[in-house]
DRENTOR-577312 format. One record per residue (C-alpha): residue in three letters; x, y, z. Coordinates in steps of 0.25 Angstrom, whole numbers. Layout:
[node "ala", [X, Y, Z]],
...
! end
This chain:
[node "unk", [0, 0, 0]],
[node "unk", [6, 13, -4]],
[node "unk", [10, 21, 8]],
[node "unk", [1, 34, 2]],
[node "unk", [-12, 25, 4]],
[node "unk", [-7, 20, 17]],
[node "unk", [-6, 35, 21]],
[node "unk", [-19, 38, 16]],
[node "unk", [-25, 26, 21]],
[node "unk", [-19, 30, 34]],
[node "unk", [-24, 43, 34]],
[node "unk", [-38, 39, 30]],
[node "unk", [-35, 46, 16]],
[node "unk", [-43, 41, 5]],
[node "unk", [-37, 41, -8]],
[node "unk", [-44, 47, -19]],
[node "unk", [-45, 42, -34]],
[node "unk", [-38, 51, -43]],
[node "unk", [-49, 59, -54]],
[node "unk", [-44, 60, -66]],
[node "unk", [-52, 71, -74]],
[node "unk", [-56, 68, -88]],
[node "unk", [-59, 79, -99]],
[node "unk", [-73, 79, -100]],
[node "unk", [-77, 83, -114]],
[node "unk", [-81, 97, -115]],
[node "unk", [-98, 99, -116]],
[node "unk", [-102, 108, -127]],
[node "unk", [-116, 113, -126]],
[node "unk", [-126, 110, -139]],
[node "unk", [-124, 123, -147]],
[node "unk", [-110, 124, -146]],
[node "unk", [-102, 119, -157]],
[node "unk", [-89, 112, -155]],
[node "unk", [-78, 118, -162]],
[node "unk", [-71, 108, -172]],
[node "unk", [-55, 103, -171]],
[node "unk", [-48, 114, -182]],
[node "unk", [-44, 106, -193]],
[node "unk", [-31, 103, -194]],
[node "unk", [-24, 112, -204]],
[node "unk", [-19, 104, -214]],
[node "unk", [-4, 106, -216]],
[node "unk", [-5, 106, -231]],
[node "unk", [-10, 117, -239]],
[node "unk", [-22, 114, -248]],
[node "unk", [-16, 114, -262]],
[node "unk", [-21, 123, -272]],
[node "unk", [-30, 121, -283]],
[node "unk", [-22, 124, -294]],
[node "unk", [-10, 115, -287]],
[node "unk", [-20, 103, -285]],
[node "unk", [-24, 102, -299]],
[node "unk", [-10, 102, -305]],
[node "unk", [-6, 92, -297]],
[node "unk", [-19, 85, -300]],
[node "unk", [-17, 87, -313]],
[node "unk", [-6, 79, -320]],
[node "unk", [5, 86, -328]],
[node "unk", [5, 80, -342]],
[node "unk", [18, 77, -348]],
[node "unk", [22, 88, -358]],
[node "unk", [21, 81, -372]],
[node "unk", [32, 82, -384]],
[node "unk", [23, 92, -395]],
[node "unk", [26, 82, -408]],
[node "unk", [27, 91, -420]],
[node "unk", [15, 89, -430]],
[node "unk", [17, 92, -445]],
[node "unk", [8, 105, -449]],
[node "unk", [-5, 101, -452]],
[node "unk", [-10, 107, -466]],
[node "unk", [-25, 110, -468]],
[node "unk", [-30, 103, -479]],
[node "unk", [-39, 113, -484]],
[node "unk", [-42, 115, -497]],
[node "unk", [-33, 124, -504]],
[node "unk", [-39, 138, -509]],
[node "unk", [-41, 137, -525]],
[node "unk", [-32, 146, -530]],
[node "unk", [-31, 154, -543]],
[node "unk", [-24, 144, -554]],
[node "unk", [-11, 148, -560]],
[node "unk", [-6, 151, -574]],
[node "unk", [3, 138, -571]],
[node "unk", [-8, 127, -567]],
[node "unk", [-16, 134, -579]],
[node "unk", [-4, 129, -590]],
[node "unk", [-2, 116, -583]],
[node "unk", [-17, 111, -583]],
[node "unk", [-17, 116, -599]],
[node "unk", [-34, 119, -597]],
[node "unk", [-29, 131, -608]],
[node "unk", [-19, 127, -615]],
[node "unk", [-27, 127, -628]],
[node "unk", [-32, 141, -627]],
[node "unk", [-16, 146, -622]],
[node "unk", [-12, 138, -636]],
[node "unk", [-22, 146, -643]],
[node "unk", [-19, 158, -639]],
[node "unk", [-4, 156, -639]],
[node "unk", [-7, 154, -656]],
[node "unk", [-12, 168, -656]],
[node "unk", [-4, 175, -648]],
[node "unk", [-14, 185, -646]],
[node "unk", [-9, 198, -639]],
[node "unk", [-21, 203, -631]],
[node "unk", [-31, 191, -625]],
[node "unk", [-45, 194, -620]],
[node "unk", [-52, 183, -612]],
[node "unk", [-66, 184, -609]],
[node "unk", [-70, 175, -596]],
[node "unk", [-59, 169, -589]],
[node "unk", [-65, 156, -584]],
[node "unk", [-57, 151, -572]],
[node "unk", [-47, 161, -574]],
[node "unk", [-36, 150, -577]],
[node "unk", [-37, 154, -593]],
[node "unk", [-31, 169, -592]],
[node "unk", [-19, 165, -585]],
[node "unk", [-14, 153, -594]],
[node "unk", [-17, 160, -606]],
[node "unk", [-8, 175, -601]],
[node "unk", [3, 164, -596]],
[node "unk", [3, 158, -610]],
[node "unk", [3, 172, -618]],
[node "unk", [10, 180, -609]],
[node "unk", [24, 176, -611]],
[node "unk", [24, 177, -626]],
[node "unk", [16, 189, -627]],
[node "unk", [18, 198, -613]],
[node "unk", [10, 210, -618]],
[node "unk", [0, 200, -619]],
[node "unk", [-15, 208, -616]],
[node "unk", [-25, 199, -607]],
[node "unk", [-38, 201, -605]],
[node "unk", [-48, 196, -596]],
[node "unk", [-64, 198, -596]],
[node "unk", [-72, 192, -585]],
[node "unk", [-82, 196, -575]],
[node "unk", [-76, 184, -564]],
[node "unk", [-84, 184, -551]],
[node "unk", [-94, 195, -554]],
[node "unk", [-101, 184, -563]],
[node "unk", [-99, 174, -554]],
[node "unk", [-86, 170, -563]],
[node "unk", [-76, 158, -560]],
[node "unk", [-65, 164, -556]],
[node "unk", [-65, 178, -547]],
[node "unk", [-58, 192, -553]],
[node "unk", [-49, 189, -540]],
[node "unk", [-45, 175, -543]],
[node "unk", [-42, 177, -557]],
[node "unk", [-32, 189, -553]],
[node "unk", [-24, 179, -547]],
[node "unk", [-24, 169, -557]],
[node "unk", [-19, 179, -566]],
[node "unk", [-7, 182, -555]],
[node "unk", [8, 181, -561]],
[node "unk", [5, 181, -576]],
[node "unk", [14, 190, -585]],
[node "unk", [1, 199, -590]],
[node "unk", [-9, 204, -580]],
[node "unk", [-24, 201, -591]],
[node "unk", [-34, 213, -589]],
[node "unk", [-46, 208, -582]],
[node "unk", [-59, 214, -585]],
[node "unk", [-71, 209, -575]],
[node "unk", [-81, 213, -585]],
[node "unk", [-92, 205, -592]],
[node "unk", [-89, 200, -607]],
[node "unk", [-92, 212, -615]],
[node "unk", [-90, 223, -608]],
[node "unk", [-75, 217, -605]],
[node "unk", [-72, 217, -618]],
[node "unk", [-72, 233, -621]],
[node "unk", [-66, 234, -608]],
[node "unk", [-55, 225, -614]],
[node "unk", [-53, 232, -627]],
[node "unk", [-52, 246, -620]],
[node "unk", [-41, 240, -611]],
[node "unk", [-34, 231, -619]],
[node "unk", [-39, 235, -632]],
[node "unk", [-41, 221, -644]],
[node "unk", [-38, 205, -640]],
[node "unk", [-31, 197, -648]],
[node "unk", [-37, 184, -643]],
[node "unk", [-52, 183, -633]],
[node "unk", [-55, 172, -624]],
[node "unk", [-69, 169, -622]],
[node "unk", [-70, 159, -607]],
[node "unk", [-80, 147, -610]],
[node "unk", [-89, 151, -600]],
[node "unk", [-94, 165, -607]],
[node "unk", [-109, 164, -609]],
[node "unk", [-116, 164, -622]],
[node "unk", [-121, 179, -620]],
[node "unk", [-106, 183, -616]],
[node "unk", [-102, 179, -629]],
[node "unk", [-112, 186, -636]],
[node "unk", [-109, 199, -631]],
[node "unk", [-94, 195, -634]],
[node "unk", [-98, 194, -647]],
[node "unk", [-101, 208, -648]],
[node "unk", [-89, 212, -641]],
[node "unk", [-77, 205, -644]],
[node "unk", [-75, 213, -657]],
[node "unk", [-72, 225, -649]],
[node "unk", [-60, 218, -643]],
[node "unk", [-53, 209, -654]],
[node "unk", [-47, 209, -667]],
[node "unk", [-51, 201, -679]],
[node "unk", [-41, 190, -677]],
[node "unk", [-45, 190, -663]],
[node "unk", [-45, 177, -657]],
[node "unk", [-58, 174, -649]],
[node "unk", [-55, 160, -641]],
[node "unk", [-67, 153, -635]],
[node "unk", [-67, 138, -631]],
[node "unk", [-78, 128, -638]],
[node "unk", [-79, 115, -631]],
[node "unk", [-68, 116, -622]],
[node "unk", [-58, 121, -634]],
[node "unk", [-55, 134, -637]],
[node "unk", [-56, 141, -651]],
[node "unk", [-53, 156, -658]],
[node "unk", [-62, 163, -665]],
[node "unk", [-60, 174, -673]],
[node "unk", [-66, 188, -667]],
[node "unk", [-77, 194, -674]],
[node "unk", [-70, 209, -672]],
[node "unk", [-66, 213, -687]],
[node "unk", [-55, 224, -680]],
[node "unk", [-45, 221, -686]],
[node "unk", [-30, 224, -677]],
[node "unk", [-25, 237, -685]],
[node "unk", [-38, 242, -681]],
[node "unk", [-46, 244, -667]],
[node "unk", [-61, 243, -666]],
[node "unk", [-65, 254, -656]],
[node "unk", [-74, 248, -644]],
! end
């Protein structure tokens, strides 16, 4: 027996048990809210936006750019206005440059151009043995809803050695226009495609412009044949228009 209790008991001391004292847990009354533990502040920073979609985002491997050849569109090419050249080598007037080449006329009046294709071949062909060759050119082109426009056959006519004279005028009345600026045609070209009442009134008019021997060259059934005019002026004289 420890000699405390023995003391005690001597004494008539009663030991008491030691309390211990537990927390007890605080009461809150009913409209009181508890306040909530503060969220523990998270050590790392959120990451922006911008930074959490680029890393998201993978990074595609830059790629070696292969070298394409130049792709050509394949469009239809603009028709452009034929060339003396292309007019020799196809030969579509080879018969009419013959003729004319036999006469060796010194002035040439054509009447209707056609396609234009005609007035180049022929001043290429005369041209270079005759350089004061005088070429001229009736036709009324778009205006009567023609084949070829005033514009186009300009530049069908580029680069030969005599510039023809171009009269956009209708038939008849070209053809005093002609005499006063030109004067008398050794030669006349009449197109296939002039009308029955274009001729006629040619018929009344082409003696103003030509000589006697003047060789009028029209095309029958695909051929082309001279004529003699009807004019009798004869070339030591000049019929007054």
């Amino acid at each position: 027996m420890p000699l405390k209790k023995l003391w005690n008991s001597l004494r008539g001391v009663t030991p008491q048990p030691k309390v211990t004292l537990e927390a007890a847990p605080a009461t809150t009354s009913p409209g009181t809210t508890q306040p909530e533990p503060a969220a523990r502040k998270k050590t790392a920073s959120k990451p922006s936006e911008k930074t959490t979609m680029a890393a998201s985002k993978p990074v595609a491997a830059p790629q070696a750019s292969v070298p394409t050849p130049t792709s050509v569109a394949k469009s239809k090419p603009a028709v452009a206005a034929r060339g003396v050249l292309s007019m020799l080598s196809r030969g579509e007037h080879d018969a009419l440059v013959k003729t004319l080449t036999k006469l060796q006329p010194s002035s040439i009046l054509e009447i209707g151009v056609g396609d234009g294709s005609r007035t180049p071949a022929v001043v290429h062909a005369l041209a270079e043995t005759n350089p004061a060759l005088k070429y001229a050119v009736i036709d009324q082109f778009e205006m009567v809803g023609g084949t070829v426009k005033l514009r186009d056959f300009h530049g069908q006519l580029a680069g030969l050695a005599i510039r023809p004279s171009i009269v956009p005028e209708n038939a008849a009345r070209g053809v005093v226009t002609v005499l006063h600026r030109l004067g008398m045609m050794d030669a006349i070209i009449l197109d296939p495609s002039l009308d029955a009442e274009t001729l006629a009134e040619l018929d009344t008019v082409l003696s103003k412009v030509s000589y006697a021997d003047t060789m009028i060259l029209r095309q029958t059934n695909g051929k082309w044949q001279s004529t003699a005019s009807n004019s009798t002026t004869l070339r030591a004289t000049r019929r007054a228009a």
